[in-house]
PyMOL commands that place a pseudoatom at each C-alpha (Angstrom):
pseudoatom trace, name=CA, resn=UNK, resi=1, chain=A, elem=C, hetatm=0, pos=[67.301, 84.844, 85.429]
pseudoatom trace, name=CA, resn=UNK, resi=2, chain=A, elem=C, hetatm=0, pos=[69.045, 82.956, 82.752]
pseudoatom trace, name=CA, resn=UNK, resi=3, chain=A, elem=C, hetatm=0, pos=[72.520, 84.135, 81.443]
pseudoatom trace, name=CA, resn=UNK, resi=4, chain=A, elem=C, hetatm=0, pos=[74.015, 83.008, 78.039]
pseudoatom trace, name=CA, resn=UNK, resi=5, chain=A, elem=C, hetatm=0, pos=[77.303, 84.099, 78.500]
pseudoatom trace, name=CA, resn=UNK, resi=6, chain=A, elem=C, hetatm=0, pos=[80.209, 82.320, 77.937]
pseudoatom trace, name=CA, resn=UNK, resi=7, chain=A, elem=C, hetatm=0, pos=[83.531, 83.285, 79.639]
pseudoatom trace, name=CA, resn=UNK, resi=8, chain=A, elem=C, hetatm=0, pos=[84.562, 85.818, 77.098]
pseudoatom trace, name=CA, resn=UNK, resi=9, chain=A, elem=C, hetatm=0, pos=[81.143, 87.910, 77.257]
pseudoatom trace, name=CA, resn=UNK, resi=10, chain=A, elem=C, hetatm=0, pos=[81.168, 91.492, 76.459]
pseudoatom trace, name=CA, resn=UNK, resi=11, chain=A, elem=C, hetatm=0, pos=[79.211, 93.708, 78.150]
pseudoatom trace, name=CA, resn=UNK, resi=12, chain=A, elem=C, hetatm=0, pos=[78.118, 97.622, 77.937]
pseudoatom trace, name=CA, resn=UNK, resi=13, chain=A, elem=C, hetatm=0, pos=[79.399, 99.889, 80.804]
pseudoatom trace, name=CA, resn=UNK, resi=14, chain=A, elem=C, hetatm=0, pos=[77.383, 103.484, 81.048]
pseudoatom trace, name=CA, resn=UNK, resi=15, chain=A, elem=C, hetatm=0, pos=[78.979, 106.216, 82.326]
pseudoatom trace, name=CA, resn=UNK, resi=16, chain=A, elem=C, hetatm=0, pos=[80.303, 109.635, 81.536]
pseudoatom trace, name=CA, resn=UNK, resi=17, chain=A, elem=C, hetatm=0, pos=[83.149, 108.641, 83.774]
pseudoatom trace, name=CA, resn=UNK, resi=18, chain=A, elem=C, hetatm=0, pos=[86.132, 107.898, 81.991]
pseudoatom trace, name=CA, resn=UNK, resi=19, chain=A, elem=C, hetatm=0, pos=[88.160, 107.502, 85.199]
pseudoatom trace, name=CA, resn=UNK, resi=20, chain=A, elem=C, hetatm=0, pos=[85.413, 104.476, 86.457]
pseudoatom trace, name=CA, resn=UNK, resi=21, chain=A, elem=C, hetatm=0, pos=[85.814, 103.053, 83.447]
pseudoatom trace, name=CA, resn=UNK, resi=22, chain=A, elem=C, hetatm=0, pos=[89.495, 102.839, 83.205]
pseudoatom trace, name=CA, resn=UNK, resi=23, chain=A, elem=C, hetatm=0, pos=[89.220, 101.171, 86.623]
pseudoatom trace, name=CA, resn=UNK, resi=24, chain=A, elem=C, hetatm=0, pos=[86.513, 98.734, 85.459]
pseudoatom trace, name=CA, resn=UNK, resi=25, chain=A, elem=C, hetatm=0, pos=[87.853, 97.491, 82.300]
pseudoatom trace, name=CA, resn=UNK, resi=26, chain=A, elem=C, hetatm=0, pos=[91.098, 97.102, 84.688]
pseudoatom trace, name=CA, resn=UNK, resi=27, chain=A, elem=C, hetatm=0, pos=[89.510, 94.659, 87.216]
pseudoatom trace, name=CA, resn=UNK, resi=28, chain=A, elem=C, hetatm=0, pos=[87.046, 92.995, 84.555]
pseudoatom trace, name=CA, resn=UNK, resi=29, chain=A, elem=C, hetatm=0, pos=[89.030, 92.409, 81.412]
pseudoatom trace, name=CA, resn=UNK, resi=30, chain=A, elem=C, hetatm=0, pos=[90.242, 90.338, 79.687]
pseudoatom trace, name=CA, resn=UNK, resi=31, chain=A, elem=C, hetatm=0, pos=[87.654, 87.765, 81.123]
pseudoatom trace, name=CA, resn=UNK, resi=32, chain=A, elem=C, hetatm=0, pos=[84.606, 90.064, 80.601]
pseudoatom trace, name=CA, resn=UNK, resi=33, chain=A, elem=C, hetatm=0, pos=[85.257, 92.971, 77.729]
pseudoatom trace, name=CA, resn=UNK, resi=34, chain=A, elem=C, hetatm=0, pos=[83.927, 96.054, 78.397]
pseudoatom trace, name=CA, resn=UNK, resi=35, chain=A, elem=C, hetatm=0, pos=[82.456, 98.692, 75.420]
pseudoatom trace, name=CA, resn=UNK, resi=36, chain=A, elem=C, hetatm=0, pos=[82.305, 101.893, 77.457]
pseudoatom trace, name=CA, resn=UNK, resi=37, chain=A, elem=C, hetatm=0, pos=[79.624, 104.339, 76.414]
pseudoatom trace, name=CA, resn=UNK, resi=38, chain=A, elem=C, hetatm=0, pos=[80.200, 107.504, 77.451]
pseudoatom trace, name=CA, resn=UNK, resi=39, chain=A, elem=C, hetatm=0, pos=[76.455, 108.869, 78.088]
pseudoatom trace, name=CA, resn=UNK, resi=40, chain=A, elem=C, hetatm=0, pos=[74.993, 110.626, 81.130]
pseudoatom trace, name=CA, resn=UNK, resi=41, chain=A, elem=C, hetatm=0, pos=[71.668, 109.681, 82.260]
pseudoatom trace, name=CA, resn=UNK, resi=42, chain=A, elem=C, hetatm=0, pos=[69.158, 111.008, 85.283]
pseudoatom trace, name=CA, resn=UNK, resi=43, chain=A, elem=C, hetatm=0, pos=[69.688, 109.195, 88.776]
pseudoatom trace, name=CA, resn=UNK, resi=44, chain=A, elem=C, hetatm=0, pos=[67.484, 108.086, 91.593]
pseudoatom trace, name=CA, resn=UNK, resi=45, chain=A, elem=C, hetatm=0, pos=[67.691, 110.471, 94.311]
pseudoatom trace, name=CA, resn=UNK, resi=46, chain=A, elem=C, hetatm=0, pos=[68.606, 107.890, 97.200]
pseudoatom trace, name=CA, resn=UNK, resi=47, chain=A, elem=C, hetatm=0, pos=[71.021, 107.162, 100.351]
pseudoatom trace, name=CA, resn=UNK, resi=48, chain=A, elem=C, hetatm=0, pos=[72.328, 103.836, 98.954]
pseudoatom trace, name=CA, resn=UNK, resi=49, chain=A, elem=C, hetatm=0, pos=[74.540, 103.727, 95.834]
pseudoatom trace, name=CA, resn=UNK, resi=50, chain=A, elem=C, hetatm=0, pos=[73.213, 99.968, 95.121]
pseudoatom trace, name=CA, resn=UNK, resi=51, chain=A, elem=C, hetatm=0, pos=[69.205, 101.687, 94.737]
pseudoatom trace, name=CA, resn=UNK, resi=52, chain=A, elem=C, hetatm=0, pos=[70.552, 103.973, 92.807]
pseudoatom trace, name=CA, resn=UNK, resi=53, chain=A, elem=C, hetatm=0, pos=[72.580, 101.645, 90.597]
pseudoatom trace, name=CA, resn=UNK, resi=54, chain=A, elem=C, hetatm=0, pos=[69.685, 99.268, 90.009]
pseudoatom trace, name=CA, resn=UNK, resi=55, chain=A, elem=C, hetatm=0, pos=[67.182, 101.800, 89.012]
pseudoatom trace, name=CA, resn=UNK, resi=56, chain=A, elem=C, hetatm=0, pos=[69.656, 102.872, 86.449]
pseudoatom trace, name=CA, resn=UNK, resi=57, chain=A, elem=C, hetatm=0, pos=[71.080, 99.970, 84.858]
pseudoatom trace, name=CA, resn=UNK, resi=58, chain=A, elem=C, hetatm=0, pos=[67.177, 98.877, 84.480]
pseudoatom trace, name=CA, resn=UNK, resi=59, chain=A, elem=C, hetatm=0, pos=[65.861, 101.539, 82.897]
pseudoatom trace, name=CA, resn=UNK, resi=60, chain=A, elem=C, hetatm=0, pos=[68.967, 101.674, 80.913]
pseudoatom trace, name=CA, resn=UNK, resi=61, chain=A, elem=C, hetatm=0, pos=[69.308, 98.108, 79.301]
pseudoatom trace, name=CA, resn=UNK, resi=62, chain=A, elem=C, hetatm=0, pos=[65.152, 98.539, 78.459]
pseudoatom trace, name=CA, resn=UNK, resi=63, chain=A, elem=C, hetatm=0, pos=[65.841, 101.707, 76.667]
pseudoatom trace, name=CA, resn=UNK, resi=64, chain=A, elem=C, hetatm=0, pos=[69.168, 100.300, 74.877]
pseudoatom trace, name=CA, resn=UNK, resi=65, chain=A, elem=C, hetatm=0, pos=[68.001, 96.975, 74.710]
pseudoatom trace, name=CA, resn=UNK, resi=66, chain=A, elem=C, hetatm=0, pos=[71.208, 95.440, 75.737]
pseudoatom trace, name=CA, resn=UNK, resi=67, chain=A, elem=C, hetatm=0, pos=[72.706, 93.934, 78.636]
pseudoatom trace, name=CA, resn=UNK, resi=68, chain=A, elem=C, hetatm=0, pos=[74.862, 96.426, 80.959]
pseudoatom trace, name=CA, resn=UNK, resi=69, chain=A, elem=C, hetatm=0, pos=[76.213, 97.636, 84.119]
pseudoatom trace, name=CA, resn=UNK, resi=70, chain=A, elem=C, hetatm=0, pos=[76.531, 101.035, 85.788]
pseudoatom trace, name=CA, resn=UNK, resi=71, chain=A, elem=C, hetatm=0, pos=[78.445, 102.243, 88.864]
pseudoatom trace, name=CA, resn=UNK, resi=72, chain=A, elem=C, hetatm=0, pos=[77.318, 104.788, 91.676]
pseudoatom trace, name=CA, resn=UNK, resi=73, chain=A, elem=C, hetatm=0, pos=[80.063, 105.242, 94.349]
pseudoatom trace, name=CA, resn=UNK, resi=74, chain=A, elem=C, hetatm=0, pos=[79.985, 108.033, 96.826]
pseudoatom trace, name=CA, resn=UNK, resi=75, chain=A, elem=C, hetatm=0, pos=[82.169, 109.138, 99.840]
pseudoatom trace, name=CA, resn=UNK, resi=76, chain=A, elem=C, hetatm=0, pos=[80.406, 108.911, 102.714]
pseudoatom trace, name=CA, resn=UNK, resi=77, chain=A, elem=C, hetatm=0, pos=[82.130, 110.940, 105.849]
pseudoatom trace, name=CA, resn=UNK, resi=78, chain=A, elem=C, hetatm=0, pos=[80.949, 109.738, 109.559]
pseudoatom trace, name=CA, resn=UNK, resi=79, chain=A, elem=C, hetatm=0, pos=[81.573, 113.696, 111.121]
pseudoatom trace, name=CA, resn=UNK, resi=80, chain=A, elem=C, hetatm=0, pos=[79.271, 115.014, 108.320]
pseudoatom trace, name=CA, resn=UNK, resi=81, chain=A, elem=C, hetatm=0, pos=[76.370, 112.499, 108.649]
pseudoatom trace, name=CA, resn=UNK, resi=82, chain=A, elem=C, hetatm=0, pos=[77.293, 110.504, 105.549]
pseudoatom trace, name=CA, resn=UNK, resi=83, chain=A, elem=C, hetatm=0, pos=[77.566, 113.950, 103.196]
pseudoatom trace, name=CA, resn=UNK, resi=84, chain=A, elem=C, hetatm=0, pos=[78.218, 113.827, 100.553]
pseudoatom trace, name=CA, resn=UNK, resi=85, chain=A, elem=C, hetatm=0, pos=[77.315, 110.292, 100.132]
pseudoatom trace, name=CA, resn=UNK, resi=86, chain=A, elem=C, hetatm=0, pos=[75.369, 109.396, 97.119]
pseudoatom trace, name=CA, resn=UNK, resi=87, chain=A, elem=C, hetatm=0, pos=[75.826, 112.991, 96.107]
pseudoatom trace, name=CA, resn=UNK, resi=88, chain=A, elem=C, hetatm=0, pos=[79.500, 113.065, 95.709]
pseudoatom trace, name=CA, resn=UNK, resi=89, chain=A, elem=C, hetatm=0, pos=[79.838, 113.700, 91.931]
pseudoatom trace, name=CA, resn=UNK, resi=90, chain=A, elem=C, hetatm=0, pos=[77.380, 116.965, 91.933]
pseudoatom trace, name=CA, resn=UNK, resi=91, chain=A, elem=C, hetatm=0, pos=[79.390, 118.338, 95.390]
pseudoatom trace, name=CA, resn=UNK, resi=92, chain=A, elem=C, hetatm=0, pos=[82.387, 118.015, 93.660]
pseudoatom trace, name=CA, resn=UNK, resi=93, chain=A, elem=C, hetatm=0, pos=[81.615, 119.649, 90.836]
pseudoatom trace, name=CA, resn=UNK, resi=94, chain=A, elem=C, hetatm=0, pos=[79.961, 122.581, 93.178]
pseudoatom trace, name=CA, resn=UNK, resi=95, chain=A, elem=C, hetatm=0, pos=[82.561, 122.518, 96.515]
pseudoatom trace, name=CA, resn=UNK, resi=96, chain=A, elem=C, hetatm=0, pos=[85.208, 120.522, 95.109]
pseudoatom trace, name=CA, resn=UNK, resi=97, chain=A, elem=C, hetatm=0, pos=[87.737, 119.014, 97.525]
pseudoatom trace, name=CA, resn=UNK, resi=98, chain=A, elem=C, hetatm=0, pos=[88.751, 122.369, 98.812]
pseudoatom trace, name=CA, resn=UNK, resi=99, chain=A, elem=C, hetatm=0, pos=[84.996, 123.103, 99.834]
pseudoatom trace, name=CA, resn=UNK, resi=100, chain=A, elem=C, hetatm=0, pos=[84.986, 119.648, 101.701]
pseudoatom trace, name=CA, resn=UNK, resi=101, chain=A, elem=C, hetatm=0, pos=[88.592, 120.371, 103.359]
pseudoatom trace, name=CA, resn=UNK, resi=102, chain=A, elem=C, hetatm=0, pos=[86.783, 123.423, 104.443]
pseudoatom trace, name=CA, resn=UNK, resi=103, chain=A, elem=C, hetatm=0, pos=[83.737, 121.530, 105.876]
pseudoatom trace, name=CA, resn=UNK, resi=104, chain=A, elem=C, hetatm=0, pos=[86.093, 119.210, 107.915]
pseudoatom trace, name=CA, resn=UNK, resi=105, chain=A, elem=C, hetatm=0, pos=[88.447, 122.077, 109.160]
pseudoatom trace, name=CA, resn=UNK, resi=106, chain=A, elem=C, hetatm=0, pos=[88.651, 121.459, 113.184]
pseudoatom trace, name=CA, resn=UNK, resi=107, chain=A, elem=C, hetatm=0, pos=[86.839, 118.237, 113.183]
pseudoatom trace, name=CA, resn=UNK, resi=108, chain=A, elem=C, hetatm=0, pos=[88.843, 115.644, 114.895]
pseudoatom trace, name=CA, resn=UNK, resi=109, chain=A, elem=C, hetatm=0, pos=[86.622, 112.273, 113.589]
pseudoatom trace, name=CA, resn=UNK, resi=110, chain=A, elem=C, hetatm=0, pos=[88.102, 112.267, 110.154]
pseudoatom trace, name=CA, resn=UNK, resi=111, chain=A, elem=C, hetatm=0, pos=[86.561, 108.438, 109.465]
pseudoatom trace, name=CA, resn=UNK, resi=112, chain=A, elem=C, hetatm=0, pos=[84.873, 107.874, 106.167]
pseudoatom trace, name=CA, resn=UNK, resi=113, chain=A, elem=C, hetatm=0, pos=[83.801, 104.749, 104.390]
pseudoatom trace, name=CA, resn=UNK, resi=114, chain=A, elem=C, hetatm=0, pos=[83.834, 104.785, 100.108]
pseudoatom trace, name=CA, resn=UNK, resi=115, chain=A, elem=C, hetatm=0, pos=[81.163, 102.818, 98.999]
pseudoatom trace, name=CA, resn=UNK, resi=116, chain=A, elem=C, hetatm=0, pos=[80.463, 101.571, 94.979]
pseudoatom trace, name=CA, resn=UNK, resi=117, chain=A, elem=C, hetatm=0, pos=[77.585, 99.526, 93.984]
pseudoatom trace, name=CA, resn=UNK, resi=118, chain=A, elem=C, hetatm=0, pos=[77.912, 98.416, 90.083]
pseudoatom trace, name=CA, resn=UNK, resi=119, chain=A, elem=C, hetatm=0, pos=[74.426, 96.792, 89.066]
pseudoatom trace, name=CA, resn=UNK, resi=120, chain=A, elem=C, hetatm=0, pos=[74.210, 94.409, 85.876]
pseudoatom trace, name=CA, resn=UNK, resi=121, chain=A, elem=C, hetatm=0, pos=[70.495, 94.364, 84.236]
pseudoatom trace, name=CA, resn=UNK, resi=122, chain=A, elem=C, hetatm=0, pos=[69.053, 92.683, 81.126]
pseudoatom trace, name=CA, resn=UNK, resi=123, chain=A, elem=C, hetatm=0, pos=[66.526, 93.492, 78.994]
pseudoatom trace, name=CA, resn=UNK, resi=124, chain=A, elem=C, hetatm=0, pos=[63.345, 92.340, 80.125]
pseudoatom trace, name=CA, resn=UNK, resi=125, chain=A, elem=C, hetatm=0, pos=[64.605, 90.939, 84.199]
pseudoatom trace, name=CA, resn=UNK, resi=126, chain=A, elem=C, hetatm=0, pos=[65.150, 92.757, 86.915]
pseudoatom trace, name=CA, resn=UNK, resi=127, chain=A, elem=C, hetatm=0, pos=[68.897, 94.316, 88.342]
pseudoatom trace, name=CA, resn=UNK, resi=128, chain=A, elem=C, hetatm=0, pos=[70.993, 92.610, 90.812]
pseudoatom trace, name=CA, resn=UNK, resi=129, chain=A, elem=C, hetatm=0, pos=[73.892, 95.144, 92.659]
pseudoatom trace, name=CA, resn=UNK, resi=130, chain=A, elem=C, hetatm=0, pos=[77.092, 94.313, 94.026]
pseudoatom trace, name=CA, resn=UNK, resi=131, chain=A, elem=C, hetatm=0, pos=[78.330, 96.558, 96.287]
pseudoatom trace, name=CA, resn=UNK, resi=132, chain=A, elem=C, hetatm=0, pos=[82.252, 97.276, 97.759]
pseudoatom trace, name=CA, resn=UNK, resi=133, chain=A, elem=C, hetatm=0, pos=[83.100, 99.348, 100.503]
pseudoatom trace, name=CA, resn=UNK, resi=134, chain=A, elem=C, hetatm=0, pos=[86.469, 100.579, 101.775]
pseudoatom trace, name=CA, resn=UNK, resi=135, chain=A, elem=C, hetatm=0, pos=[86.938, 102.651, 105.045]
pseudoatom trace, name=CA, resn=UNK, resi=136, chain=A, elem=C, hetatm=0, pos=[89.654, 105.434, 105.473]
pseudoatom trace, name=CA, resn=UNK, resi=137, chain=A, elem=C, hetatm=0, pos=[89.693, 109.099, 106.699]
pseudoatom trace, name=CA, resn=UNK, resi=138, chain=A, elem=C, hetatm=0, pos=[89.814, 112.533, 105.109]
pseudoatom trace, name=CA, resn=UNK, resi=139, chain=A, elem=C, hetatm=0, pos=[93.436, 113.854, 104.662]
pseudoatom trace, name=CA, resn=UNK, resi=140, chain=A, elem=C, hetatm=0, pos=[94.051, 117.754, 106.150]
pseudoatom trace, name=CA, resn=UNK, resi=141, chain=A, elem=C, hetatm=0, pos=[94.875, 119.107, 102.601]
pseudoatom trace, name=CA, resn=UNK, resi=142, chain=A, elem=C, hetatm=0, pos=[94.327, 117.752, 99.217]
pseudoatom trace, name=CA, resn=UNK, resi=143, chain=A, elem=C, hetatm=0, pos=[97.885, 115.172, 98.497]
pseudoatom trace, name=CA, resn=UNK, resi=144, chain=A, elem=C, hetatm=0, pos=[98.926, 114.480, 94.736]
pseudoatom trace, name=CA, resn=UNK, resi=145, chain=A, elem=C, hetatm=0, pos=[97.239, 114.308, 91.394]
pseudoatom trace, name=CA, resn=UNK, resi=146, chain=A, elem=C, hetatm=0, pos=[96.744, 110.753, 91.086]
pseudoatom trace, name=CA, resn=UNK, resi=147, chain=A, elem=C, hetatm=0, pos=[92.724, 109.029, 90.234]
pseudoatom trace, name=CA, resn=UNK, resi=148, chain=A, elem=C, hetatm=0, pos=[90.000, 111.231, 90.459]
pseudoatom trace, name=CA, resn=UNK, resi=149, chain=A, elem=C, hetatm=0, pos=[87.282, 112.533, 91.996]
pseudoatom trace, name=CA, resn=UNK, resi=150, chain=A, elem=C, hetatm=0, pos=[87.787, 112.504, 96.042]
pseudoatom trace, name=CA, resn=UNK, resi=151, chain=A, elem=C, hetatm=0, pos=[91.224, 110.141, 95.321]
pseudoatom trace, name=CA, resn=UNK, resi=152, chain=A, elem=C, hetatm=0, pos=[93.858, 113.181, 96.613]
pseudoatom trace, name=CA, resn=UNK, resi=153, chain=A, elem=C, hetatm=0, pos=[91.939, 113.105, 99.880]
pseudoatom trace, name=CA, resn=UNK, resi=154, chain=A, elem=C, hetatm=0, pos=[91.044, 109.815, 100.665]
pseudoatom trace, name=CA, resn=UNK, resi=155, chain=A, elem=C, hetatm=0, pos=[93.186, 108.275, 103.036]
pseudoatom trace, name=CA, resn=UNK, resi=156, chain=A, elem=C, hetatm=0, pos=[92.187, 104.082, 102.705]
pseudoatom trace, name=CA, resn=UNK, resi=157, chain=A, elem=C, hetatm=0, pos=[92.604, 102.344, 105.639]
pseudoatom trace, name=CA, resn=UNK, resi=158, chain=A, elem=C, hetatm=0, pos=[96.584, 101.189, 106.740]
pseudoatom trace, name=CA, resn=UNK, resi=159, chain=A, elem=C, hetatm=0, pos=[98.440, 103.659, 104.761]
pseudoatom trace, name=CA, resn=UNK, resi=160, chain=A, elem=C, hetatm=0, pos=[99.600, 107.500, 105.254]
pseudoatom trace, name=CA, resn=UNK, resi=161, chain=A, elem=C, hetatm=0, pos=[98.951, 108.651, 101.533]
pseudoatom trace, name=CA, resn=UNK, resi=162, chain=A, elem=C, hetatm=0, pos=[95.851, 109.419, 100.138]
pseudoatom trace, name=CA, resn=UNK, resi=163, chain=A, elem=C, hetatm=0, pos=[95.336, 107.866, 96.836]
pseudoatom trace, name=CA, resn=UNK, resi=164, chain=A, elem=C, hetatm=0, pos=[95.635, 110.796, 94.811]
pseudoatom trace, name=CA, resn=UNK, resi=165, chain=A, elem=C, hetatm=0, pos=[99.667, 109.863, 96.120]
pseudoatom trace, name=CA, resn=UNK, resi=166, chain=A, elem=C, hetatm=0, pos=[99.692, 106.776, 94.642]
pseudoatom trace, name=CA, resn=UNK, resi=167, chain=A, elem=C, hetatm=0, pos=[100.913, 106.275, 90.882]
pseudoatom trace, name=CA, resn=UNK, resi=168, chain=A, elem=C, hetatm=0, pos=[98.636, 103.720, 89.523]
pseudoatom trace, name=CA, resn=UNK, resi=169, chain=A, elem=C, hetatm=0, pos=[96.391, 103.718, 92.463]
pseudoatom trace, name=CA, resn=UNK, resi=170, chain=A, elem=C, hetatm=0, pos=[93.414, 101.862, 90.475]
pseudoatom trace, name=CA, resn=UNK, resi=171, chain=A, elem=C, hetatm=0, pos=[95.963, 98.866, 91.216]
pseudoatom trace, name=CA, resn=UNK, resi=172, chain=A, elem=C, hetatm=0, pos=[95.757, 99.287, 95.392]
pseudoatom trace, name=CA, resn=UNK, resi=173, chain=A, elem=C, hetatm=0, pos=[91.799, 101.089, 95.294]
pseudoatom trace, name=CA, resn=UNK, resi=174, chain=A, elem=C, hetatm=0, pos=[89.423, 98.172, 97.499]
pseudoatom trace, name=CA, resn=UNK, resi=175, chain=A, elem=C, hetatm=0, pos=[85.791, 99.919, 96.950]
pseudoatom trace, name=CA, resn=UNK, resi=176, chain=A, elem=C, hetatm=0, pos=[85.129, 99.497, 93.096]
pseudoatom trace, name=CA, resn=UNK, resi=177, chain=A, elem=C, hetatm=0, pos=[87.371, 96.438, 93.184]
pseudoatom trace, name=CA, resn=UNK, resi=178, chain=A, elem=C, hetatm=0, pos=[85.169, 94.826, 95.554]
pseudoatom trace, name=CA, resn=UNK, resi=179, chain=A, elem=C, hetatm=0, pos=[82.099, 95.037, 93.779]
pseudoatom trace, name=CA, resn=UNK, resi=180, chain=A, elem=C, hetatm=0, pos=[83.466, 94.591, 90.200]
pseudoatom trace, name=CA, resn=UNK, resi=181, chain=A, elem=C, hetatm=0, pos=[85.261, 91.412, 91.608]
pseudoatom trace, name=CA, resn=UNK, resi=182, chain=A, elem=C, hetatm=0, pos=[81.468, 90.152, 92.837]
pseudoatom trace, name=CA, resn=UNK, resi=183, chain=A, elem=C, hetatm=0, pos=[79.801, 91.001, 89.588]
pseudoatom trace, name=CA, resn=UNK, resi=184, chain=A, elem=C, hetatm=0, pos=[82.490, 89.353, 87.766]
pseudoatom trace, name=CA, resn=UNK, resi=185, chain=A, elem=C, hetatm=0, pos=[82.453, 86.343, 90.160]
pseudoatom trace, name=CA, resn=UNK, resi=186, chain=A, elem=C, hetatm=0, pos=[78.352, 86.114, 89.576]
pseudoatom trace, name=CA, resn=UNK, resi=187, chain=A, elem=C, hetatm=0, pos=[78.596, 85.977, 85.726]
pseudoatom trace, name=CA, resn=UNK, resi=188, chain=A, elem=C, hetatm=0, pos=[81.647, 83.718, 85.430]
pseudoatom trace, name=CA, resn=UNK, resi=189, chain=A, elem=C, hetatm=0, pos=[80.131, 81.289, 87.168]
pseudoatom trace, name=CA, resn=UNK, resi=190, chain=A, elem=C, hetatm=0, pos=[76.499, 81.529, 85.289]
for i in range(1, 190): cmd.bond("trace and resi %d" % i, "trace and resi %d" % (i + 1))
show_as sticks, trace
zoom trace
C-alpha cells in the first residue's frame, strides 16, 4: 500500500461519537488533523473490535471515496464472558451502567479489559487495525460525571477512581491512546 502523506496529513474520522472524537483529535493532532464527520453507519456483528473496525472503515472510504479511520471499542468484563464486549454502545443505550451494576451485583471477579481497535482504509486497498487494550475492574456504583460511555465505572488498572472521577481523563485513558498512538506511528513514518 502506498501512502502520500506528508507529516501534516489530514484525515476523515467517522463516528457519531463526539466523545471518541474529542479523544482522537487529542492524541492525533496537531501532527495528523482530523475532520470529524458525525455519521452513523451499520457494523459487523463480531467478537473483535479490530474485524469490526476494518469492515467499516473499508466499506466506508469506497463509498466516500476518501481516506479515513473509524474506532470500535467495547468493555469486555471476564465474570460476564466478555459481555458486553463489542456490543457496548447498544447495551448502554438499553441497560445503561445501572443495568450492568445490576448484572455484577455479588460477583466477586470484577476484572475487565477495554479494548479499541481504530482501522485506517483507502480507497481502492484493503484496512489495516491497530488495536489498544487497557485492563481494570468494574467499580460497585457508578463514580463521577467525567468521559463517557462506561468511563464512571471503569476502574483502569493502579488507581482507586474510575475515570468518570477524573477531570480531563482523555489525558490518563491507555485503550484508545494505544491504538491511536500505533496508527499515528504507522503513517508518520510512511
Amino acid at each position: 500500500m502506498m501512502l502520500f502523506y506528508t507529516p501534516s496529513m489530514r484525515l476523515i474520522l467517522i463516528t457519531s461519537n463526539p466523545g471518541k472524537a474529542k479523544e482522537l483529535k487529542k492524541y492525533l493532532e496537531p501532527e495528523i488533523e482530523i475532520e470529524h464527520v458525525n455519521m452513523k453507519y451499520e457494523e459487523l456483528r463480531n467478537d473483535a473490535p479490530e474485524e469490526i473496525a476494518k469492515e467499516s472503515a473499508k466499506r466506508l472510504a469506497e463509498e466516500l471515496k476518501k481516506p479515513l479511520i473509524v474506532e470500535d471499542s467495547g468493555l469486555f468484563i471476564k465474570a460476564l464472558n466478555d459481555f458486553p464486549g463489542t456490543c457496548s454502545a447498544y447495551i448502554h443505550k438499553r441497560i445503561g451502567l445501572k443495568g450492568i451494576l445490576k448484572l455484577m451485583e455479588n460477583v466477586k471477579d470484577r476484572t475487565c479489559l477495554y479494548k479499541s481497535a481504530i482501522a485506517y482504509c483507502e480507497p481502492g486497498n484493503e484496512p489495516i487495525s491497530f488495536l489498544g487494550e487497557e485492563k481494570g475492574k468494574i467499580a460497585e456504583k457508578e463514580k463521577g460525571s467525567y468521559g463517557f460511555g462506561h468511563d464512571p465505572i471503569f476502574i483502569p488498572e493502579g488507581s482507586n477512581k474510575t475515570y468518570g472521577e477524573m477531570e480531563n481523563c482523555e489525558n490518563v485513558k491507555k485503550f484508545r491512546r494505544i491504538a491511536a498512538n500505533k496508527l499515528k506511528e504507522y503513517l508518520l513514518k510512511k
